[in-house]
MARPA-264196 format. One record per residue (C-alpha): chain; x, y, z. Coordinates in Angstrom, 2 decimals, m for minus. Layout:
BEGIN
(atom A; (X; Y; Z))
...
END
This chain:
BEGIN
(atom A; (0.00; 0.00; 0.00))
(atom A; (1.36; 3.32; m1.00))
(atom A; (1.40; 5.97; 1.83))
(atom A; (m1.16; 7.83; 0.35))
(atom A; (m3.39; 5.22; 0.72))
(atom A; (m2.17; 4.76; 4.71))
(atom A; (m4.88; 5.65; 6.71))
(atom A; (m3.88; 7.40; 10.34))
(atom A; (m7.42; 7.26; 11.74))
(atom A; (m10.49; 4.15; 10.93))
(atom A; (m11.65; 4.18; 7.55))
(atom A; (m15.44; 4.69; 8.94))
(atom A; (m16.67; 4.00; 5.18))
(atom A; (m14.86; 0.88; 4.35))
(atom A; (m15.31; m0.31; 7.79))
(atom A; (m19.09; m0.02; 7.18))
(atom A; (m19.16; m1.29; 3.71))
(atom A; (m18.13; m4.62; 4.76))
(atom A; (m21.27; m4.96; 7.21))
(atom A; (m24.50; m5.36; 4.89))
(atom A; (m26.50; m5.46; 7.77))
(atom A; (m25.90; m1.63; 8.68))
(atom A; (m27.72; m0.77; 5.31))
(atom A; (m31.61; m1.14; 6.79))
(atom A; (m31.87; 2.02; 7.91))
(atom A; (m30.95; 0.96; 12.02))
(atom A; (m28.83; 2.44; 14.54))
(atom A; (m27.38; m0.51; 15.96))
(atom A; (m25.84; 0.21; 19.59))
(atom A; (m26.90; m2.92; 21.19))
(atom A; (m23.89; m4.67; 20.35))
(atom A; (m22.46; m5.86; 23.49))
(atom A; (m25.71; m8.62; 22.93))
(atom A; (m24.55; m9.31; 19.52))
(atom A; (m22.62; m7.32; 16.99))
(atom A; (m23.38; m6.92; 12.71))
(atom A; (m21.74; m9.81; 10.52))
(atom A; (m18.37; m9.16; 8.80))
(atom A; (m19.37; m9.73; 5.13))
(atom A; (m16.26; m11.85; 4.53))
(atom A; (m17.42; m14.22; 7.58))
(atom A; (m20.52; m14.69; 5.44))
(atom A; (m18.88; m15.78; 2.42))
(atom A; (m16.83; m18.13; 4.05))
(atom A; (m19.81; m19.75; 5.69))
(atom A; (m21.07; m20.29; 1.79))
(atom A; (m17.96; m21.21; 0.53))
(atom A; (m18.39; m24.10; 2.68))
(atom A; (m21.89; m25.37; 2.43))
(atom A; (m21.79; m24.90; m1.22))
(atom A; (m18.38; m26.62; m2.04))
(atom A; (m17.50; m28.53; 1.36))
(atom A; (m20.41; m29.46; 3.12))
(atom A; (m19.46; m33.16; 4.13))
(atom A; (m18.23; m34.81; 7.44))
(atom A; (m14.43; m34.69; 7.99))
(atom A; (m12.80; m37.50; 8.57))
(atom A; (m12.61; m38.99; 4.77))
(atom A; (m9.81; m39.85; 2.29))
(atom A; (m11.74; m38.44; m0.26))
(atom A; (m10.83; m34.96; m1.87))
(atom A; (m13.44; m33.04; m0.34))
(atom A; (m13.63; m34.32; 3.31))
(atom A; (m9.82; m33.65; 3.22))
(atom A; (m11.17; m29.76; 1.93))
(atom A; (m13.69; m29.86; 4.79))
(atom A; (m10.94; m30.32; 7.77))
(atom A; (m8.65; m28.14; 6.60))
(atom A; (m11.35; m25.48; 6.86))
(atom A; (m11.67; m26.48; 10.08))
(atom A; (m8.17; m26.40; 11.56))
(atom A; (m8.12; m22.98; 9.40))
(atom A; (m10.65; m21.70; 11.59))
(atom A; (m9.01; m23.20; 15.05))
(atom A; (m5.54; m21.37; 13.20))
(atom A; (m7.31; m18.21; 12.61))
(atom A; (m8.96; m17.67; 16.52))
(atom A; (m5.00; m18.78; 17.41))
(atom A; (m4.09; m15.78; 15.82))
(atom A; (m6.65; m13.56; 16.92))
(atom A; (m6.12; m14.44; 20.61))
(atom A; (m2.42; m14.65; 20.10))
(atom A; (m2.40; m18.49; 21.46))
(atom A; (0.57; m20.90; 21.21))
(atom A; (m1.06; m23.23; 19.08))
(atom A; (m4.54; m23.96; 17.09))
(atom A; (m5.27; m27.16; 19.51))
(atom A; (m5.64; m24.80; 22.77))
(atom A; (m8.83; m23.27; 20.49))
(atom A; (m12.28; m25.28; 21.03))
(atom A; (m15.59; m23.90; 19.76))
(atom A; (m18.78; m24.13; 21.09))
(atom A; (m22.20; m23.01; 20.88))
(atom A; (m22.47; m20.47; 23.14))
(atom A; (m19.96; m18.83; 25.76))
(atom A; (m22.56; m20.56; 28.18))
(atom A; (m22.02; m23.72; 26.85))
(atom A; (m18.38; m23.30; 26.51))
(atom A; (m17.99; m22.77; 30.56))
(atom A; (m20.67; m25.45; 31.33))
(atom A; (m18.23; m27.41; 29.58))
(atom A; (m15.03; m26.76; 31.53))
(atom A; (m16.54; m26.47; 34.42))
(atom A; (m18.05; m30.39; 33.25))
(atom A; (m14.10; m31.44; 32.35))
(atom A; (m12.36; m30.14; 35.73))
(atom A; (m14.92; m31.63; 38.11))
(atom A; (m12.61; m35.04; 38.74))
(atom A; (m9.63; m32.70; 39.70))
(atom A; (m11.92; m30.85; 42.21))
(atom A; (m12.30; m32.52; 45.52))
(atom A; (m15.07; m31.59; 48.23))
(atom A; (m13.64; m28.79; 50.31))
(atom A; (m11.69; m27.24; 47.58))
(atom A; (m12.87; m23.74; 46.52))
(atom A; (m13.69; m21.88; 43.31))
(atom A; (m14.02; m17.90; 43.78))
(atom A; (m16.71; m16.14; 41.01))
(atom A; (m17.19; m12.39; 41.38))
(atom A; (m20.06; m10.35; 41.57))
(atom A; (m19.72; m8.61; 38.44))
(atom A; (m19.88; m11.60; 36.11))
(atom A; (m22.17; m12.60; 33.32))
(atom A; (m24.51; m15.73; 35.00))
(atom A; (m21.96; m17.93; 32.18))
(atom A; (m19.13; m17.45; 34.33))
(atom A; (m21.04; m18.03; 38.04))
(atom A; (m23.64; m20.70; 37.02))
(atom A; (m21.16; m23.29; 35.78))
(atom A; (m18.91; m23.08; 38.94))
(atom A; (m21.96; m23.23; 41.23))
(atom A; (m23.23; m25.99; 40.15))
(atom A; (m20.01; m27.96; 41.21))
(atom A; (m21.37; m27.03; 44.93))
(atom A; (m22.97; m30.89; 44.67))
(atom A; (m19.68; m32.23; 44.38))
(atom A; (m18.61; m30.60; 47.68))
(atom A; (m16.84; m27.79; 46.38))
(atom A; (m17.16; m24.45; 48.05))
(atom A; (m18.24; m21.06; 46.21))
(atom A; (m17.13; m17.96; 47.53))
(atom A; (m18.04; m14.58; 45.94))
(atom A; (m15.31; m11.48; 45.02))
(atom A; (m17.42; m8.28; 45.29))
(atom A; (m17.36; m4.95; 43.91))
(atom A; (m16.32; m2.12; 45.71))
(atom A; (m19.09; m0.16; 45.45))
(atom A; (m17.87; 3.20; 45.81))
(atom A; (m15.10; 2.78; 43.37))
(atom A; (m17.33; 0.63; 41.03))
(atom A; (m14.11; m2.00; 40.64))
(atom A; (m12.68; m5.47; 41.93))
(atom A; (m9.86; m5.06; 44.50))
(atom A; (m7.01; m7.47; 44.63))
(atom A; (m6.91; m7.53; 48.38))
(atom A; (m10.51; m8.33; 48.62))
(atom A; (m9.47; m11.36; 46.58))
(atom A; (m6.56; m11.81; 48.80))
(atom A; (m8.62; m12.20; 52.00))
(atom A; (m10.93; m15.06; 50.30))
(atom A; (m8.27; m17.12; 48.91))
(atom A; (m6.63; m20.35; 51.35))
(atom A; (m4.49; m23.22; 50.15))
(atom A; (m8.00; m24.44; 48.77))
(atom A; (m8.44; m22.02; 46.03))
(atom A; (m8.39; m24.05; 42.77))
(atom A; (m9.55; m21.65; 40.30))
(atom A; (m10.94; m17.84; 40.14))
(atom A; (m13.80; m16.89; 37.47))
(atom A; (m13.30; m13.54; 36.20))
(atom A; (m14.80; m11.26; 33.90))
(atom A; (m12.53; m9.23; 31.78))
(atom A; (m15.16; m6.41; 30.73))
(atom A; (m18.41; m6.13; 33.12))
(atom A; (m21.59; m6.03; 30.28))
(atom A; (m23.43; m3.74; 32.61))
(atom A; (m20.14; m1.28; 33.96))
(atom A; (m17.90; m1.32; 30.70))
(atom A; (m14.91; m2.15; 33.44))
(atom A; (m11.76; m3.69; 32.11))
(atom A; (m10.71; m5.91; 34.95))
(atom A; (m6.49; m5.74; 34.81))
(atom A; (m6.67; m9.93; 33.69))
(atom A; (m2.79; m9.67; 33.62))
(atom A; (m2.38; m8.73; 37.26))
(atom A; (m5.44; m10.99; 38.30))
(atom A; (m3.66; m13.88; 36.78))
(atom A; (m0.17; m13.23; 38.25))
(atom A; (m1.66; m13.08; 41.64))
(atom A; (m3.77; m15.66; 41.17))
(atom A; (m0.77; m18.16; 40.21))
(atom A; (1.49; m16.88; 42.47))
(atom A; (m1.45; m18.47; 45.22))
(atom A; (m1.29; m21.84; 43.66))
(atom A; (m4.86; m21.27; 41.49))
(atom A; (m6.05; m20.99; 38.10))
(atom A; (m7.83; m18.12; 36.44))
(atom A; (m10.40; m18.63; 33.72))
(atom A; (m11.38; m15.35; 31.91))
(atom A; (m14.80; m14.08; 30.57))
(atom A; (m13.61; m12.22; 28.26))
(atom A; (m17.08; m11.61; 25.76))
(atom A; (m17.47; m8.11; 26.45))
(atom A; (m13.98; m7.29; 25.88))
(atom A; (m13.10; m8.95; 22.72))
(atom A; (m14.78; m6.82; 20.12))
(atom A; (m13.40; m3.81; 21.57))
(atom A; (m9.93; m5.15; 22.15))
(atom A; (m6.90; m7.54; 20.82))
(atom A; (m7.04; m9.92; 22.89))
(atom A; (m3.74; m11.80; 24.16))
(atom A; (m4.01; m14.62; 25.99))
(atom A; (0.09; m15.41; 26.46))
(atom A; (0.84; m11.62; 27.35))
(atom A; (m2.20; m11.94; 29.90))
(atom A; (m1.10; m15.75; 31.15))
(atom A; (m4.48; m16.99; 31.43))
(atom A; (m5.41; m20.49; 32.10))
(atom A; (m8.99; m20.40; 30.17))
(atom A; (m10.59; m17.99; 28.50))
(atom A; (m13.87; m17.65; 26.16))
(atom A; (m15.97; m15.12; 24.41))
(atom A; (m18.77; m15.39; 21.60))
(atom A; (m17.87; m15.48; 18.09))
(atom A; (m21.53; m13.60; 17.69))
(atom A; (m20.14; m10.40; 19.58))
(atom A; (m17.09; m10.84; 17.84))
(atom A; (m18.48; m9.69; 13.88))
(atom A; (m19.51; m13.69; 12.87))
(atom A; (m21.96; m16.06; 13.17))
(atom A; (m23.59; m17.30; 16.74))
(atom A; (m20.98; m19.56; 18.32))
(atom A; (m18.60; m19.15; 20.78))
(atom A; (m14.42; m20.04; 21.18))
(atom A; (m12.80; m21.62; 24.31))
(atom A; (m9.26; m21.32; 25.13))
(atom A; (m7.09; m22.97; 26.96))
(atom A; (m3.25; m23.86; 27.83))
(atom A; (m2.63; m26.87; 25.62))
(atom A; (m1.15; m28.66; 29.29))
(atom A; (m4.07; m27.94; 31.19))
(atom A; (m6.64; m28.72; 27.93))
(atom A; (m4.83; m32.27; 28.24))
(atom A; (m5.40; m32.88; 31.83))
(atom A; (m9.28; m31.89; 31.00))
(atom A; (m11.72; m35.33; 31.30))
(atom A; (m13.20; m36.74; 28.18))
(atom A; (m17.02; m34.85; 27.05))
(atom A; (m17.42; m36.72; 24.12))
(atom A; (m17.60; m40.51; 23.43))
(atom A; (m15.55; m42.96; 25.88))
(atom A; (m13.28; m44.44; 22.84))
(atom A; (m11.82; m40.46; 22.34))
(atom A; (m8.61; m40.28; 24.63))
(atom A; (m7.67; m38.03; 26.79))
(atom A; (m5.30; m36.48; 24.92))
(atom A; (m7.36; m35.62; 21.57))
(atom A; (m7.62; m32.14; 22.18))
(atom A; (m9.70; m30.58; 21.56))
(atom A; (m12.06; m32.41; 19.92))
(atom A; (m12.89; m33.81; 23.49))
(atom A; (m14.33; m30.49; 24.89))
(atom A; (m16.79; m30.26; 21.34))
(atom A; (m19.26; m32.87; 21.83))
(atom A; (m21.24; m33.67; 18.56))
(atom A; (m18.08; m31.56; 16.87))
(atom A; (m17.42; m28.29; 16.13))
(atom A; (m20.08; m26.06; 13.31))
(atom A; (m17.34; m26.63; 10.57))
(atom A; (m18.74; m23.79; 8.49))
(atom A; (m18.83; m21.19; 11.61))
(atom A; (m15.04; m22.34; 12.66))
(atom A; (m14.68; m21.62; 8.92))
(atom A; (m16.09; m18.12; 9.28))
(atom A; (m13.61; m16.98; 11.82))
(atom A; (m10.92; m16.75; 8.90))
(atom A; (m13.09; m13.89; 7.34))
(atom A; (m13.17; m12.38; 10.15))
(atom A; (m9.51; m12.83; 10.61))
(atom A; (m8.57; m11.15; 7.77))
(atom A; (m10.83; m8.56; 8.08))
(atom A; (m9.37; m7.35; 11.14))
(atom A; (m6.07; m7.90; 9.09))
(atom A; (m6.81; m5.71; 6.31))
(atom A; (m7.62; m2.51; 9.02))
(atom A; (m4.25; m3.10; 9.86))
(atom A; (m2.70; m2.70; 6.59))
(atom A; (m4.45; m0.01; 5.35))
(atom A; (m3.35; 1.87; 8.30))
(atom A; (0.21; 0.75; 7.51))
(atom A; (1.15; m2.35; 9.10))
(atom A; (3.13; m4.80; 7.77))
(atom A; (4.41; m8.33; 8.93))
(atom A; (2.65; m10.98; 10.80))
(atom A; (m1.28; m11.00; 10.53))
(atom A; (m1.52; m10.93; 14.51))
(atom A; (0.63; m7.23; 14.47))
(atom A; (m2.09; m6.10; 11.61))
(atom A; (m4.55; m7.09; 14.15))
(atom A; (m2.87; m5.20; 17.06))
(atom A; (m2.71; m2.26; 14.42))
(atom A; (m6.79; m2.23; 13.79))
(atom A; (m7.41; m2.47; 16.99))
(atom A; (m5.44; 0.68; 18.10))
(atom A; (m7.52; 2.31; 15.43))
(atom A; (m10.87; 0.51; 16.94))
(atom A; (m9.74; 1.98; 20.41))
(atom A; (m9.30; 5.56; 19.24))
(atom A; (m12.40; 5.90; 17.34))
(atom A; (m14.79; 3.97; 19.86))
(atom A; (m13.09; 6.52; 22.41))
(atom A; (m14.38; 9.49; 20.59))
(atom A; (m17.78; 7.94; 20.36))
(atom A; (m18.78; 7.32; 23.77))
(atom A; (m16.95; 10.53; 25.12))
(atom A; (m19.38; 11.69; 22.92))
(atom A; (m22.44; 9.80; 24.60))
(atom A; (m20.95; 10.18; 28.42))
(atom A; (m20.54; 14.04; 27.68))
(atom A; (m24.26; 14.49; 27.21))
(atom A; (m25.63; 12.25; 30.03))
(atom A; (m23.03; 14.03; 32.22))
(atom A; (m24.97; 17.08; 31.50))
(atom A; (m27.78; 15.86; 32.61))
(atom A; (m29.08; 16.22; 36.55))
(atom A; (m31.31; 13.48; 36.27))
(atom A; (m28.80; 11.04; 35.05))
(atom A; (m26.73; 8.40; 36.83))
(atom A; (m24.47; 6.89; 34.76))
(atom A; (m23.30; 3.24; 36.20))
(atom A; (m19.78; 3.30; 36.06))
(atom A; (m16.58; 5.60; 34.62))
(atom A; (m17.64; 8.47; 33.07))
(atom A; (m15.39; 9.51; 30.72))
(atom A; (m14.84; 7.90; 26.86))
(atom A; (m11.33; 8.12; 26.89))
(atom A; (m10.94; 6.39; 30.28))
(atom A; (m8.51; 3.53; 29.66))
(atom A; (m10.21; 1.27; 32.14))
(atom A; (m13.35; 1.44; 30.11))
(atom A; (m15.10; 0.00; 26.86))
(atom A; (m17.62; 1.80; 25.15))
(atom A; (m20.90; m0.68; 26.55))
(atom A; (m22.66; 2.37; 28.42))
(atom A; (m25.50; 1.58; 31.03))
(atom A; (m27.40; 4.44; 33.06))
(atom A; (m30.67; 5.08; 34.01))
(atom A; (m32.91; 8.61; 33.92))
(atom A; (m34.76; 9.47; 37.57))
(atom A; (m38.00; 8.59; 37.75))
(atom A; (m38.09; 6.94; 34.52))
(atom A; (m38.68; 3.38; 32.97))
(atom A; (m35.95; 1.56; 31.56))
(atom A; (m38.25; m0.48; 29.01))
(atom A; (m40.31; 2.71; 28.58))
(atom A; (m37.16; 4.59; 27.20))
(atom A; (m35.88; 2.12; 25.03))
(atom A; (m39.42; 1.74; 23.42))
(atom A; (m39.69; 4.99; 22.82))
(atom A; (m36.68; 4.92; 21.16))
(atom A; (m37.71; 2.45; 18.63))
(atom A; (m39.65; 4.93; 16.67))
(atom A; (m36.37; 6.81; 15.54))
(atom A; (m34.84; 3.18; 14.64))
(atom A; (m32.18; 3.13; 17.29))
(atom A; (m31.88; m0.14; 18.77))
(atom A; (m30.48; m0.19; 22.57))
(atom A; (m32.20; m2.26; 25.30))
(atom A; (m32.41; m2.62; 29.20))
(atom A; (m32.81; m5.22; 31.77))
(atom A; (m30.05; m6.58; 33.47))
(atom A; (m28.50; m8.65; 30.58))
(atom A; (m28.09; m12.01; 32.51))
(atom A; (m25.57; m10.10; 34.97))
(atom A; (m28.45; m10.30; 37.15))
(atom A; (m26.28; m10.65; 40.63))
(atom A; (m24.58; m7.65; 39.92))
(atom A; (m27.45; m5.05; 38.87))
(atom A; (m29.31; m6.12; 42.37))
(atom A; (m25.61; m5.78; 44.29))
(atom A; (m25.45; m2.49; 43.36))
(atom A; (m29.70; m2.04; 43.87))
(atom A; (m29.92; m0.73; 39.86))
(atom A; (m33.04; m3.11; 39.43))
(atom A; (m35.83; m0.85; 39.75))
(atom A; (m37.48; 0.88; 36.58))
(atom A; (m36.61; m1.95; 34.38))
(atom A; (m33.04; m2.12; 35.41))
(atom A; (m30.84; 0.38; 33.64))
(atom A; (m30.82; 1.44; 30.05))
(atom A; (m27.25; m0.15; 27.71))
(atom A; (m26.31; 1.72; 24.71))
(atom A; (m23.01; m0.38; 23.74))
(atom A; (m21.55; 0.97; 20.60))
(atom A; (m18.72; m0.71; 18.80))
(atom A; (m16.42; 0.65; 15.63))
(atom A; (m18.90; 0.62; 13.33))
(atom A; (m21.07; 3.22; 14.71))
(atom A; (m20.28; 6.56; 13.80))
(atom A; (m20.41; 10.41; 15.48))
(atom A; (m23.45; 11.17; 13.64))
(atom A; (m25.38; 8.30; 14.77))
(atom A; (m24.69; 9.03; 18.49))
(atom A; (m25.97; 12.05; 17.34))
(atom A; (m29.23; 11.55; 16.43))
(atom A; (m29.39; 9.25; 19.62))
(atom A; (m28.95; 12.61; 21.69))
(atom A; (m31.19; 14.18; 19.71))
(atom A; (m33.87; 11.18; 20.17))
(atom A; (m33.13; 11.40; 23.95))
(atom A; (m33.76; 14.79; 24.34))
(atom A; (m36.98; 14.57; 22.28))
(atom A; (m38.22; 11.39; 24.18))
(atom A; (m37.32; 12.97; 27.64))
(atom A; (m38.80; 16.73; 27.09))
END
């Protein structure tokens, strides 16, 4: 690419061109419950139901075509999450799934007494799992939020973990706050203790690279559906500890056939196959802001540009509901706030939550409210009156002039 053609800031009209879906005439900014589709994850989806729709597994020509998608797709999430290699990647259905399924494939390592810590912040995926091993004698114990600081403390995890501490459940990015949780110094501290750490890391992934060897995390998933692709979801995990995992699938697969062991019923080949579209997307932002060399520094490139401009926009957002005396905005307040994402939750005094959002259907802007399955934390922090609170979470696609006319819609809807 000539330097001409190197773009300093996100290309807002190529970035939007390759998203069909933002062409109906919708304001999307309720992305942190599912993001647009990358038009190049689409096409690989029909490149292969149309030319390698068969079971892998074969020694015919297009079976062999069929897993090679496949272990393109666990090659191409390696890359995006900067693993050590594609066999530490296992899809799944949903984020849900994927942590009802480790927390499934640890349970013979747990013992009764032994002791899991969740926080309060979490999605349910990332509590529910770990709870349910309570039949099996292991004990839960909860990490709260500092409430005046809205933010998990390491010494309030230091005072719940003993020698029993086998593993802490963590959420990178709270859906409801828009926190980033420091996963790097979570994990260190966690380790240095003896325990494992196994990252939620959904709400932080579109927003984000993600690096999974810088961080030193144990596990970690997040939804390929929040991520630009199709609905499905990745699980990672260090290729040692994905060994030690027990068997989910039939009793003739071995221990050590990772990870087709955590994928009961196998992987969606086509959706694994998507994630190289969306790969390469991500890829191509890179380069045409000048980056050159591997694919995973082209990556780190776009998402510098993602950063900046996603900064701008909910600056933008936080600026007006800061204005606002009847306003109480759940969490940091300012866009450019390192320790934030833009996923933007607040409710008006006196006002419904469901009542708001409705009302701001008829200017085709779609945000919702509720709690958004982080149920424990919106009644910890006493947020579930009116509906719970109102989520506008915007992403790089969305531009200044659509949080805009949101403003403007707000203002008309609350006169």
């Amino acid at each position: 690419m000539s330097e001409s053609n190197i773009q300093t800031e996100l290309d807002l009209e190529f970035v939007r061109r390759q998203f069909p879906g933002l062409q109906n005439g919708w304001s999307f900014m309720d992305n942190a419950g599912g993001t647009q589709i990358v038009k190049g994850a689409v096409e690989r989806m029909n490149d292969f139901l149309f030319n390698k729709n068969v079971q892998i597994g074969g020694s015919y020509e297009v079976s062999l075509a069929a897993a090679e998608a496949l272990q393109a797709g666990r090659e191409a999430v390696a890359t995006l999450v900067n693993a050590r290699r594609p066999e530490e990647i296992a899809f799944a259905p949903t984020t849900t799934v994927a942590m009802q399924n480790l927390a499934r494939a640890l349970r013979s390592q747990l013992k009764a007494g032994d002791e899991i810590i969740v926080t309060v912040s979490d999605h349910e995926s990332n509590i529910g799992p770990w709870i349910g091993l309570e039949e099996f004698g292991v004990t839960i114990k909860f990490w709260n939020l500092n409430k005046d600081s809205l933010e998990l403390r390491l010494d309030d995890l230091e005072a719940l973990m003993t020698e029993r501490t086998r593993l802490v459940a963590v959420t990178h990015v709270s859906n409801i706050l828009g926190t980033i949780n420091p996963v790097d110094e979570i994990a260190e501290f966690v380790h240095k203790l003896g325990a494992l750490i196994c990252v939620d890391c959904v709400a932080y992934a579109p927003h984000r690279a993600v690096d999974v060897q810088a961080w030193d995390v144990d596990f970690l998933a997040f939804s390929i559906y929040k991520v630009y692709g199709p609905h499905a979801a990745v699980l990672y995990g260090k290729y040692e500890l994905m060994a030690e995992l027990d068997n989910l699938y039939h009793y003739f697969y071995d221990k050590d056939k990772v990870p087709a062991k955590l994928e009961p019923g196998n992987a969606n080949y086509e959706i694994a196959y998507s994630t190289t579209g969306i790969v390469e997307y991500f890829a191509e932002l890179g380069e045409r802001s000048g980056a050159t060399g591997t694919t995973r520094r082209k990556i780190e490139k776009a998402f510098a540009l993602i950063t900046a401009h996603e900064n701008q926009l909910a600056e933008k957002l936080l600026a007006y509901l800061r204005s606002r005396e009847d306003c109480r905005i759940i969490g940091f307040e300012h866009g450019d706030d390192p320790r934030r994402v833009p996923t933007i939750s607040f409710k008006i005094d006196g006002k419904d939550s469901g009542g708001l959002c409705q009302a701001l259907d008829q200017y085709r802007i779609a945000v919702r409210f509720g709690d958004f399955h982080a149920r424990r934390l919106v009644e910890y922090l006493g947020l579930s009156d009116h509906g719970g609170v109102v989520r506008v979470s915007l992403t790089h696609y969305n531009s200044l002039d659509e949080v805009a006319g949101l403003i403007a819609a707000l203002e008309a809807v609350l006169a």
